[in-house]
C-alpha positions as CSV (number, residue, x, y, z in Angstrom):
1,X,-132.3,67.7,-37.0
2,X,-130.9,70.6,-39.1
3,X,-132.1,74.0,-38.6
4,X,-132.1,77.1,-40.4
5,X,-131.0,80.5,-38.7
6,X,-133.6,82.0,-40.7
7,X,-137.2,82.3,-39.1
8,X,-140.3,84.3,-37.6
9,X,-142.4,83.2,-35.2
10,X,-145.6,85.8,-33.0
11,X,-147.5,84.7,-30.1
12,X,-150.7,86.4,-28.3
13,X,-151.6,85.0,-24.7
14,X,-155.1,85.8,-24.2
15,X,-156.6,89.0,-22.8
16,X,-157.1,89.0,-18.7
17,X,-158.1,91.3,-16.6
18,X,-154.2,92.5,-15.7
19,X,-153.4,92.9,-19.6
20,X,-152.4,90.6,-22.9
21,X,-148.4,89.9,-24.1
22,X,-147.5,89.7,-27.5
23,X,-144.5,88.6,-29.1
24,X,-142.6,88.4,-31.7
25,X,-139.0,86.8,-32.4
26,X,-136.7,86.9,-35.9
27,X,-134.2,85.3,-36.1
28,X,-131.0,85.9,-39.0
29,X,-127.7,84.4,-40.5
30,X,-124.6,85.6,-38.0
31,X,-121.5,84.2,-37.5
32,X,-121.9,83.7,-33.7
33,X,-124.9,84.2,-31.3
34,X,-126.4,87.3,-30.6
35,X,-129.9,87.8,-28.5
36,X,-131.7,91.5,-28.3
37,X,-134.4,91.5,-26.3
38,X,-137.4,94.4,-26.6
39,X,-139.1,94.8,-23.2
40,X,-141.6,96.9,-21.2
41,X,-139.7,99.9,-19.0
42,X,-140.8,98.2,-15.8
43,X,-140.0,94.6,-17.0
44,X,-136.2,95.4,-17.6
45,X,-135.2,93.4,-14.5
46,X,-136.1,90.8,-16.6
47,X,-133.8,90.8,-19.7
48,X,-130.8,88.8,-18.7
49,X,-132.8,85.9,-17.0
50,X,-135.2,86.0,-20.7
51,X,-131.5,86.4,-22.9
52,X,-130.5,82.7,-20.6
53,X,-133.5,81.5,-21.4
54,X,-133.2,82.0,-25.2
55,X,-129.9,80.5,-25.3
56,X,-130.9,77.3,-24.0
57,X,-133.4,77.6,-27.6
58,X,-131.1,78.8,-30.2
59,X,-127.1,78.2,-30.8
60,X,-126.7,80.2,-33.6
61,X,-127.6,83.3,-35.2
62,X,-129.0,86.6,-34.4
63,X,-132.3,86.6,-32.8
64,X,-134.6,89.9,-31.9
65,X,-137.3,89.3,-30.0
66,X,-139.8,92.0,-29.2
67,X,-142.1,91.4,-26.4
68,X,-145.1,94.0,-26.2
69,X,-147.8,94.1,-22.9
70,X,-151.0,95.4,-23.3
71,X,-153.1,96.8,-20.1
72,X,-156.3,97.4,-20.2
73,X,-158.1,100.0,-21.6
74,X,-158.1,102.7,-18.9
75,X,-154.8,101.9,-17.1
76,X,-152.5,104.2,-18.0
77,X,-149.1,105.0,-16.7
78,X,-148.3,107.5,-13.2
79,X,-147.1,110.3,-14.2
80,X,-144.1,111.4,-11.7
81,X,-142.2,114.2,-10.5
82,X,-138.5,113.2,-11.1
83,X,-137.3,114.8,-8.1
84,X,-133.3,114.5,-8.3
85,X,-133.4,116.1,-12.1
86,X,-135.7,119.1,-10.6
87,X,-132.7,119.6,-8.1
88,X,-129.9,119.3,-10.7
89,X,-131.7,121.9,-12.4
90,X,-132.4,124.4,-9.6
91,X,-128.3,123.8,-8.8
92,X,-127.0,124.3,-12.0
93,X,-129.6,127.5,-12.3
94,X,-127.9,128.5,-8.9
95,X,-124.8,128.3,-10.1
96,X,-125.3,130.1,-13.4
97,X,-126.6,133.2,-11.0
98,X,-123.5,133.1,-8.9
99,X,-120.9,131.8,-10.7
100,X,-121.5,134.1,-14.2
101,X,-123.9,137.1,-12.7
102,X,-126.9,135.6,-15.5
103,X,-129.8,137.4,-13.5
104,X,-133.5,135.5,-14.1
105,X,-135.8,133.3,-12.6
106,X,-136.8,129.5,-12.8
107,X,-140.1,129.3,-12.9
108,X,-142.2,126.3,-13.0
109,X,-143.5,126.9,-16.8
110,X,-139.8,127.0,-17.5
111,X,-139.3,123.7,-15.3
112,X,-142.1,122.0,-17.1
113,X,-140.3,122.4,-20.8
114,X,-137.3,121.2,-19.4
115,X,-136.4,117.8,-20.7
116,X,-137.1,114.8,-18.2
117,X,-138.6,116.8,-15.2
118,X,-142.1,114.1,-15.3
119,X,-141.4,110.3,-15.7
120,X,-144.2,107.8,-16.0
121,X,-144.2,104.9,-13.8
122,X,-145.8,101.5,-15.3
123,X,-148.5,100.7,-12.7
124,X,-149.1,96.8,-14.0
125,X,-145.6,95.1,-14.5
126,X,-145.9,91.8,-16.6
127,X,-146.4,89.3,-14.2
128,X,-143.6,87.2,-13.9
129,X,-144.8,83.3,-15.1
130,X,-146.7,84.9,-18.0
131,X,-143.5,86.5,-19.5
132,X,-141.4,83.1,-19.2
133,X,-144.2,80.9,-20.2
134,X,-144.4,83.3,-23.0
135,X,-141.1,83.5,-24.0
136,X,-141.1,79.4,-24.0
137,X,-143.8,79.1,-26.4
138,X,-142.7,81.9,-28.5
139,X,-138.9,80.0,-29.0
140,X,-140.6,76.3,-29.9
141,X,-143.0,77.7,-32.2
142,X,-139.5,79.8,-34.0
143,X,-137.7,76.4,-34.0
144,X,-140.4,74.9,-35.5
145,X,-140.4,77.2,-38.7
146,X,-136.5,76.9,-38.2
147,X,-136.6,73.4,-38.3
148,X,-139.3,73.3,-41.3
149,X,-136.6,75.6,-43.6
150,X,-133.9,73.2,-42.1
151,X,-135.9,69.9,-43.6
152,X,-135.5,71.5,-47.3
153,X,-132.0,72.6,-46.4
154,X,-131.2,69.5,-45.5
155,X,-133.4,67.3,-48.6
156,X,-130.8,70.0,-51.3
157,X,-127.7,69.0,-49.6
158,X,-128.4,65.2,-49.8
159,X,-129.6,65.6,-53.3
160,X,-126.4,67.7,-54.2
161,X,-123.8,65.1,-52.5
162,X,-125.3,62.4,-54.3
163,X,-124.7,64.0,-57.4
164,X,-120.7,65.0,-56.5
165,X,-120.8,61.0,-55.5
166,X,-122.0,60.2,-59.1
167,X,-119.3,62.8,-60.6
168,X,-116.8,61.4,-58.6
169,X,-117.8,57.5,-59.5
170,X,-117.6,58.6,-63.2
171,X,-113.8,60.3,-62.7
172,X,-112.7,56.7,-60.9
173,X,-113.8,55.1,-63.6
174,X,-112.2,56.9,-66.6
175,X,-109.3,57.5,-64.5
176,X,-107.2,54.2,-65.7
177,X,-107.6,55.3,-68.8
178,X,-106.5,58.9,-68.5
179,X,-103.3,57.4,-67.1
180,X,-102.9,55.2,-69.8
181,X,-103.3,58.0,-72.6
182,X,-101.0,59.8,-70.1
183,X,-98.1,57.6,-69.9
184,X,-98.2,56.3,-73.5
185,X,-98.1,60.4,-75.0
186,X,-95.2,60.7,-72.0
187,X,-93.1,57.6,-73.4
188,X,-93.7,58.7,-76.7
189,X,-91.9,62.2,-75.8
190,X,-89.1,60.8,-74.0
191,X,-88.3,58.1,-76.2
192,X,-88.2,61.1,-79.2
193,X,-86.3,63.7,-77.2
194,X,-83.4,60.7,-76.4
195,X,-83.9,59.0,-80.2
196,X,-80.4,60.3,-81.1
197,X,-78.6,58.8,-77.9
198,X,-78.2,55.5,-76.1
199,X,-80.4,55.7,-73.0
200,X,-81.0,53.0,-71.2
201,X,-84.6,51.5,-71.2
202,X,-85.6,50.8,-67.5
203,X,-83.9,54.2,-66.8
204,X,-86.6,55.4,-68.9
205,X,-89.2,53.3,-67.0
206,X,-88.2,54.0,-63.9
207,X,-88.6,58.1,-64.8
208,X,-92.0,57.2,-65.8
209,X,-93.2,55.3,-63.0
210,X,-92.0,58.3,-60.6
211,X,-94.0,60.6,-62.8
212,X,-97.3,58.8,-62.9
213,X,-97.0,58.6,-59.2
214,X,-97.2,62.1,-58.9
215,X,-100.3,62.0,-60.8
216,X,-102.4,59.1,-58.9
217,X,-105.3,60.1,-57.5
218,X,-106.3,57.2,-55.4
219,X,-105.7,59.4,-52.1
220,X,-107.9,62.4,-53.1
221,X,-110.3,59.8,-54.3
222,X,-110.7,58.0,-50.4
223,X,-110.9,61.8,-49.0
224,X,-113.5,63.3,-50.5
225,X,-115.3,60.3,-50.1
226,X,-114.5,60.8,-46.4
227,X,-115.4,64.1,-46.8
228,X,-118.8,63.3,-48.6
229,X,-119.8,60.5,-45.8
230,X,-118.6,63.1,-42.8
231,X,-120.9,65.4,-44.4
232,X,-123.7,62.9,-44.0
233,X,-123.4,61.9,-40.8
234,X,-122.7,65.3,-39.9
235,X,-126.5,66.4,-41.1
236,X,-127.9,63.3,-38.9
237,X,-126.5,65.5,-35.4
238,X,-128.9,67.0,-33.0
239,X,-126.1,69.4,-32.3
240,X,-125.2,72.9,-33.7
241,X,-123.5,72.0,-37.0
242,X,-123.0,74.8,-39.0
243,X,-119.6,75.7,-38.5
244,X,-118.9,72.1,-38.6
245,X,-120.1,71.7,-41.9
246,X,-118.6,74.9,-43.4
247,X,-115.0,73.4,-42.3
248,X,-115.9,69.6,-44.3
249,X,-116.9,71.6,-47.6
250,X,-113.6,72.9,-47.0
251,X,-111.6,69.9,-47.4
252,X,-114.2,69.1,-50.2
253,X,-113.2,71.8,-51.8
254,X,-109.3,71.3,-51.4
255,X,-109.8,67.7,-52.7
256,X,-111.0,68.7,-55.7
257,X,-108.8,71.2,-56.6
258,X,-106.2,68.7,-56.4
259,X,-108.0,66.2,-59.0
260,X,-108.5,69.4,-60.9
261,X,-104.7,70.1,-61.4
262,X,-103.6,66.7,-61.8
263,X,-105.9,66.1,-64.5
264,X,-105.5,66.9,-68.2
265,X,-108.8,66.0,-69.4
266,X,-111.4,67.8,-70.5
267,X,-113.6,64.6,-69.9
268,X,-112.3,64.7,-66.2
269,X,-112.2,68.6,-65.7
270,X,-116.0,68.9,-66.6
271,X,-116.9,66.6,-64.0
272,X,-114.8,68.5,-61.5
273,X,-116.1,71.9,-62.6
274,X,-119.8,70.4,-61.6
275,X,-118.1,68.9,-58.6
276,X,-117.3,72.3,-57.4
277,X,-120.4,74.0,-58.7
278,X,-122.4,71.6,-56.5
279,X,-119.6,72.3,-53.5
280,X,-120.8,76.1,-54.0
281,X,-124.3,75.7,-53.6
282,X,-123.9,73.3,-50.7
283,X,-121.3,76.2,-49.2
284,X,-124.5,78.7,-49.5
285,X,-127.1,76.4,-48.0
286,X,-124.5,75.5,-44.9
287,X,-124.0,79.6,-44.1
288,X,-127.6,79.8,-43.1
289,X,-127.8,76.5,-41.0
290,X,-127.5,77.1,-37.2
């Protein structure tokens, strides 16, 4: 099933006597896989084992997830004396008195505009199954949006590959006749450019045949039809197939460049221009699918 990288999803667990979680998760287009996780002070302990746990969700893409705990009205945070920056403070004002004669005094309204001198302790941590159970619901429900973004995704792409497989059926079959227009106007110039001298004719045939070979597209042809089919089967994957699919529309891309260039039609080079057009679009849907 393809999947976007794109998505939102917010979850609210009921209110309990110890507190309600909410949570929220957003996920973006990125190269590679990147997790940010917004937690509680006291919950920090926490973040690696919730970052493994949202890997095992998403492959792809740059997800922030804020998760927010709500204690009852009432409970409020310990305020603290943060003993070890009251000493650094008392040493450094030591120091200042001894080491560069500054006469004063610390006193404690001075100590209480100091920067970090009180800390508040979280007196009701998120308990521990409520956060993971949390977490759990909060990733299906964002691959679920994902995954709803990722059906019209992948509805455009099949849509725009069968319409580079009808532009490519209609180049096969004016092709013969290309070559034929092709080789008569090159026979026509050889045979006037060597009128005034003996030349002999299966020389001249043999120049030809070398020529046209050059110009035969029967290889591109069975590639991008490769190409086209990979591409399908490639959509079909359960697996992370972004990347995957940027690298086919590639080789798309290369293949019909080459018809491109060997062509001299304008019937033909239309058909290749909307080829690539459709190639683009397909190139823009792929950079957002995980």
């Amino acid at each position: 099933m393809l999947k976007s990288m794109t998505g939102f999803a917010k979850i609210e667990t009921e209110a309990t006597e110890e507190g309600k979680l909410s949570c929220e998760a957003r996920s973006l287009n990125n190269r590679y896989l990147e997790i940010n996780i917004r937690l509680p002070k006291a919950d920090y302990s926490y973040e690696q084992k919730l970052r493994e746990q949202a890997k095992q969700s998403v492959k792809r893409g740059k997800v922030d997830i804020a998760i927010k705990w709500e204690r009852p009205t009432g409970q409020t945070a310990s305020a603290k004396i943060n003993a070890d920056t009251v000493r650094q403070y008392v040493e450094m004002t030591r120091s200042l008195k001894d080491d560069y004669g500054i006469k004063g005094h610390l006193t404690i309204e001075h100590m209480f505009n100091l920067r970090d001198i009180i800390t508040y302790e979280e007196n009701n941590n998120i308990p521990e199954e409520t956060l993971f159970m949390a977490l759990d619901t909060l990733l299906k429900k964002l691959n679920e949006e994902r995954a709803k973004e990722g059906a019209v995704m992948e509805k455009d792409l099949h849509k725009r590959l069968e319409a580079i497989s009808g532009y490519l059926e209609e180049i096969e079959k004016r092709w013969p006749v290309n070559i034929k227009t092709h080789e008569e106007k090159l026979r026509e110039r050889i045979m006037e450019a060597t009128r005034a001298i003996s030349i002999d004719e299966a020389r001249v045939l043999q120049e030809i045949a070398i020529y046209m070979e050059r110009l035969d597209l029967s290889e591109e042809f069975v590639r991008l039809k490769g190409h086209l089919e990979n591409f399908r089967d490639t959509l079909d994957s359960d697996d992370s197939i972004g990347r995957k699919l940027d690298f086919i529309i590639q080789e798309m891309v290369r293949e019909a460049n080459t018809i491109g260039s060997k062509s001299n039609e304008l019937y033909i080079n239309e058909r290749v221009i909307q080829i690539k057009v459709e190639i683009e679009k397909m190139r823009e849907q792929a950079q957002n699918v995980e």
